[in-house]
Each structure stands twice: as structure tokens, then as C-alpha cells.
C-alpha positions in Angstrom: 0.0 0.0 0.0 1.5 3.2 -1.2 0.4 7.0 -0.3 2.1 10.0 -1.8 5.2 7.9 -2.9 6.3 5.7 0.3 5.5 2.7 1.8 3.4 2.6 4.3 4.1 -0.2 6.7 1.1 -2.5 7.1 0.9 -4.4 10.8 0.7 -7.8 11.9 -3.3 -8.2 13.1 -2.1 -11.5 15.4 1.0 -9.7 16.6 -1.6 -6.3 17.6 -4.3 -8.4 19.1 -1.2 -9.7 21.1 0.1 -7.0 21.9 -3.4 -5.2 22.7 -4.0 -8.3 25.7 -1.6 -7.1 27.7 -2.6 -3.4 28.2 -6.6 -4.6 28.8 -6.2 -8.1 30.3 -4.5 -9.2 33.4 -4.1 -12.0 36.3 -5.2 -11.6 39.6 -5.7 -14.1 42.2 -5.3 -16.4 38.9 -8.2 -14.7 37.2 -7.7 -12.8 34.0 -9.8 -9.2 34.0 -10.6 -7.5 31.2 -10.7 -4.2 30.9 -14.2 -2.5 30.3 -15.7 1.0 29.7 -19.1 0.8 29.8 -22.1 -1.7 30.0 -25.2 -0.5 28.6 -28.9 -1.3 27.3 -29.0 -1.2 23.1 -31.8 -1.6 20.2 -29.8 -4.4 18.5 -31.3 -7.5 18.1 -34.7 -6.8 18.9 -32.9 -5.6 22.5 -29.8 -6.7 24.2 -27.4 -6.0 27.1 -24.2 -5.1 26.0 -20.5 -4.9 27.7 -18.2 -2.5 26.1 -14.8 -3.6 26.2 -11.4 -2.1 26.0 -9.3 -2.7 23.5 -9.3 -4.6 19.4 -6.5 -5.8 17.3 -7.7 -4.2 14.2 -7.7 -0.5 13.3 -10.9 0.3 11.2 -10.7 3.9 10.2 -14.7 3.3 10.0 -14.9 2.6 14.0 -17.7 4.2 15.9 -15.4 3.6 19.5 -13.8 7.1 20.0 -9.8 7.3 19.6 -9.6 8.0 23.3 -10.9 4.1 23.5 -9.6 3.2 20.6 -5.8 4.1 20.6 -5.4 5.0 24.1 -7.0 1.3 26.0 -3.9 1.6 28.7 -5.8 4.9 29.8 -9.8 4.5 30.0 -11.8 1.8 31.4 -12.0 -0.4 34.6 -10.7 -4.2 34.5 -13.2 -6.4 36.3 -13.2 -10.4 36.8 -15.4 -12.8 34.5 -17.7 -13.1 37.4 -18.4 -9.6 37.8 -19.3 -8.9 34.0 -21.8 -11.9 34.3 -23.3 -10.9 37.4 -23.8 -7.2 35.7 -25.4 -8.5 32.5 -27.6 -10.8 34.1 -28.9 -8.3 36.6 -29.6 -5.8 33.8 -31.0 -8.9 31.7 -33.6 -9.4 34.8 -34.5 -5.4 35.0 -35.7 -5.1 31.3 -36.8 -8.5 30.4 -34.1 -9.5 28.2 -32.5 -12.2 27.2 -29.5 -11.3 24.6 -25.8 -10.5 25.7 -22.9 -9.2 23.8 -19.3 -8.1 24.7 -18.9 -5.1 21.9 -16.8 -1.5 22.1 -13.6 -3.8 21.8 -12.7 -7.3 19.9 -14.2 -9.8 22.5 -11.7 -13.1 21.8 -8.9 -10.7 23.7 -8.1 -11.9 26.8 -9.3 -15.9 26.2 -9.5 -17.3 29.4 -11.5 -14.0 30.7 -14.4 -14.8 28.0 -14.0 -18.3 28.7 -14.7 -18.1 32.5 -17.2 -15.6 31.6 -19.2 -18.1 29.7 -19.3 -20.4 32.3 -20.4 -17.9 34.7 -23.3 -17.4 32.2 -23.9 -21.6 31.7 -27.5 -22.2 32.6 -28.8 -18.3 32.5 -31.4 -19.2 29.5 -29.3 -16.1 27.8 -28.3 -16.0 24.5 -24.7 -14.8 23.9 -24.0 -12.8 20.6 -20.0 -12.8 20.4 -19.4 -10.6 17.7 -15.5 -10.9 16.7 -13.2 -10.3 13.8 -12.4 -13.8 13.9 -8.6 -13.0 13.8 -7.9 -14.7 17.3 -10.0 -17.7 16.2 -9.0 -18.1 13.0 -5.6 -18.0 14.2 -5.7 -20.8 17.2 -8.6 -23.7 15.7 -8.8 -24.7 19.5 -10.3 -21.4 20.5 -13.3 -22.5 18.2 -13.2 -26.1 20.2 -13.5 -24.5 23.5 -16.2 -22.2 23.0 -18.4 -25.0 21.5 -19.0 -26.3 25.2 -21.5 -23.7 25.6 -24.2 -24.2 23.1 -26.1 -20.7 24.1 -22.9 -18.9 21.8 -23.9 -17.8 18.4 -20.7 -16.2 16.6 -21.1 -13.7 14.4 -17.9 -12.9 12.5 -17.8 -9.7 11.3 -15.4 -9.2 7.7 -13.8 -6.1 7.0 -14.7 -5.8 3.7 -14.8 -8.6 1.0 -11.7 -9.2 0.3 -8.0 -9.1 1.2 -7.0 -5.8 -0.6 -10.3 -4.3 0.8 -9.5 -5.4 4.2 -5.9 -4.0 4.3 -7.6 -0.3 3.2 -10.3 -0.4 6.0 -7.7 -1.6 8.4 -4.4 -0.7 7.6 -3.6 -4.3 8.4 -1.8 -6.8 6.7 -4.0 -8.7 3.8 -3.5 -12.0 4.9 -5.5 -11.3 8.0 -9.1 -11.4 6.0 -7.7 -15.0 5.3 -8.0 -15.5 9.1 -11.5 -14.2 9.2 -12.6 -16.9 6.7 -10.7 -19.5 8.1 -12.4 -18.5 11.7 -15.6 -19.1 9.8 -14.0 -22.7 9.0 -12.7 -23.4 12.5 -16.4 -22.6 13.7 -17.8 -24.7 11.9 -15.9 -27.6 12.6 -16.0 -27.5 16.1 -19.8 -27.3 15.8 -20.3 -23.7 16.5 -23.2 -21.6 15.8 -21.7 -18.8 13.3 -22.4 -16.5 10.3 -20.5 -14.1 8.4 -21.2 -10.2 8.2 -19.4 -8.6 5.8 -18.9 -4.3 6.0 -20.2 -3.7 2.0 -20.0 0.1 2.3 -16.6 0.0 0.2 -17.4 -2.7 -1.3 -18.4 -3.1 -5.2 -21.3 -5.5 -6.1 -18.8 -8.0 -7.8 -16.4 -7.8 -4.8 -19.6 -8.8 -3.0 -20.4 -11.6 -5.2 -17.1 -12.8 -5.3 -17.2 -12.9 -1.3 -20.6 -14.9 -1.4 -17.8 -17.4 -4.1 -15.6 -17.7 -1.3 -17.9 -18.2 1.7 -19.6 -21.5 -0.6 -16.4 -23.0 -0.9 -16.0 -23.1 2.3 -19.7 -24.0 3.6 -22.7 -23.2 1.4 -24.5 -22.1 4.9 -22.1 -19.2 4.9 -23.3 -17.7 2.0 -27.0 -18.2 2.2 -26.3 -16.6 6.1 -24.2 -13.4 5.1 -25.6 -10.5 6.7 -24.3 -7.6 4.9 -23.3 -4.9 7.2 -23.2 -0.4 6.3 -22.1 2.5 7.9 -24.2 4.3 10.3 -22.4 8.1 9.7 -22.3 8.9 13.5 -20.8 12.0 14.1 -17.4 10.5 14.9 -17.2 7.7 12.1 -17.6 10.8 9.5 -14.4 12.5 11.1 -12.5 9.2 10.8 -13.4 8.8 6.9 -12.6 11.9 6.0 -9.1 12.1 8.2 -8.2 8.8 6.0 -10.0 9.7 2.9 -12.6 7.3 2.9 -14.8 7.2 0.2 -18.1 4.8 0.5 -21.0 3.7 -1.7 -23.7 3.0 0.7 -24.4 4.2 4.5 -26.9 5.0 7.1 -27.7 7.9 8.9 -28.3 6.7 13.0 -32.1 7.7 12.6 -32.4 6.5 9.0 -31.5 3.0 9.9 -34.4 0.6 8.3 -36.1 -1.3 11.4 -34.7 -4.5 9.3 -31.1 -3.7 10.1 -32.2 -3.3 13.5 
């Protein structure tokens, strides 16, 4: 990737992720914490609880987080044990009738043994949990997809930057091979019996970019591409600074009020 004559170096989205874990997560009385900023109700889903988390591997100059949370995760936010988030979400579950979790603001799969305790703390709730993820982390590791299929309430939804490497590397600034780590998460998922579908960011996308996509995701599993949910910018205040400070051009996007009720 080349800008006004010199190479821009592109990063390592393993080696980040990595490298990320150790400013948000950390032991304590042999528990890993995870660092959080927030936990909150949201319209998503029909309705779900969600914990905002410090802290993602992956750069997208299209994030809604705010750079403070964004590049600065050793700064903001609380760490808290895996028994603590479960106790919050459940409680706020209870208040508004709920029955849908998510860990969002941040790339959940950070700090593995954290989510992983965190599930069990959840086992037996009657709660669904959404883990929405890159995929980088699982793609990377096939037996992180083994151990979160002990807890059937997990649906996965992996969400592709893009449809395609070259597309991925522009929305990211991270190296290409990485969007070959969110399809083979996709794989991984599926072997080990986890519920999973793709959703691919199509803002910057062209319609034969897309369709080639849908190509890939068959070869794989045919399930992937009848699932795809095909994901577009909501222009929040703070995404349309971000696009135009990297000179983001789209083709489709949302206002936050004009989002149909489908998307929703």
C-alpha cells in the first residue's frame, strides 16, 4: 500500500491483538480481567445488554469507538473479573426482560481465558450470547473455536472487514493475509460445531467484490453464504471524522435515525 510515494508499513493483526491483551487483560488471584468501559442497554437484536470492552486488534478507520478508547486502551476503562461482567449483565438482563448479551466496544476473543470463565459464569442463565469478533484470534488458534463450543447458548457472528483481502488491508491498515484469518475462523467454527455466520462491512465494497465474497464463503460452507448478513455505515458524528481524516470514500451508508427497522 502506497500513499504520496512511500510505503506505508502495514501491521501484523495476530501480533496487535497480542500485543493489545496485555494493556486490557491481566491475572489476579489467577483470574484474568478484562478491561471494560461501559455496559449498557441497546436496540440491537430486537434488545440486548451489552458490555463495552477495552481494547481490538484491528484499526478500522470506519470505528464508531472514540480514539480515546480506541488508541489509548492503557488509559480509559475499569478491569473487572469474568464473574463480575456476568453478574452485571444478568442483573440488567432481569431489570428489562431480556434475554441477549454481547461483549462489543472492543474485539471480545482478547483476553481468552477472561471470555471463557465468563461463559461459564453465564452456563445455565437461558441467555443467548452474541460474540461478535473479527475472527482474527480464532481463525488464528482452531482450538479457541473447540472450546467455545462447550457452551451451546454462543452464536458467533464474525464480522469481515470488507470482501476481500486488498479491501480489508484499506479499511484496516492491516496486513491482507488477515481477512484470510476471518474466513478461516468461519471454517474453525464450523468444525468444532459452533453456531456462526459471516457479516461482511459492504460500504466500500463493489457488487462483484460482493459476489465474489458470497464465491468464497460457498467453498467453504454453502450455509455461509445463504447466512451473510451484509453490514453499512451508520455516519455517527465520529465515524464521518475518521473517513474523511483517511479519505474514505463509500457507496452505501446510514444515517443513525435512517437506519431501516430491518437492520435493526
Amino acid at each position: 500500500m502506497r500513499r504520496r510515494g512511500f510505503l506505508l508499513a502495514l501491521y501484523d493483526s495476530v501480533v496487535r491483538h497480542e500485543a493489545v491483551e496485555k494493556l486490557v487483560a491481566k491475572k489476579r488471584d489467577n483470574v484474568q480481567e478484562r478491561k471494560y468501559w461501559r455496559f449498557r442497554y441497546d436496540r440491537w437484536y430486537g434488545g440486548i445488554v451489552t458490555a463495552d470492552a477495552v481494547g481490538c486488534g484491528l484499526i478500522c478507520k470506519y470505528c464508531w469507538v472514540s480514539d480515546t478508547v480506541m488508541c489509548q486502551p492503557a488509559r480509559i476503562g475499569e478491569f473487572y473479573p469474568p464473574e463480575r461482567v456476568a453478574d452485571i449483565l444478568v442483573k440488567m438482563t432481569q431489570k428489562r426482560k431480556l434475554q441477549q448479551v454481547r461483549v462489543s466496544g472492543g474485539e471480545p476473543t482478547i483476553g481468552r481465558s477472561h471470555l471463557l470463565q465468563l461463559l461459564r459464569n453465564l452456563d445455565e442463565k437461558a441467555l443467548l450470547f452474541i460474540l461478535e469478533t473479527n475472527g482474527i484470534l480464532i481463525g488464528n488458534d482452531r482450538s479457541y473455536a473447540e472450546e467455545l463450543s462447550k457452551h451451546n447458548f454462543v452464536h458467533v457472528r464474525v464480522s469481515l472487514k470488507g470482501c476481500n483481502e486488498k479491501e480489508f488491508a484499506i479499511l484496516t491498515g492491516a496486513r491482507p493475509e488477515g481477512f484470510g484469518l476471518q474466513l478461516k475462523a468461519l471454517e474453525n467454527l464450523l468444525w468444532a460445531n459452533v453456531k456462526c455466520h459471516p457479516a461482511a462491512m459492504i460500504s466500500f465494497s463493489t457488487q462483484q467484490s460482493l459476489q465474489q465474497l458470497t464465491q468464497r464463503l460457498k467453498s467453504i460452507n454453502a450455509k455461509l453464504s445463504d447466512e451473510l448478513e451484509t453490514e453499512e455505515l451508520i455516519l455517527y458524528p465520529n465515524v464521518r471524522r475518521k473517513m474523511k481524516q483517511h479519505n474514505l470514500k463509500y457507496f452505501t451508508a446510514y444515517t443513525p435515525e435512517g437506519v431501516p427497522q430491518k437492520r435493526i
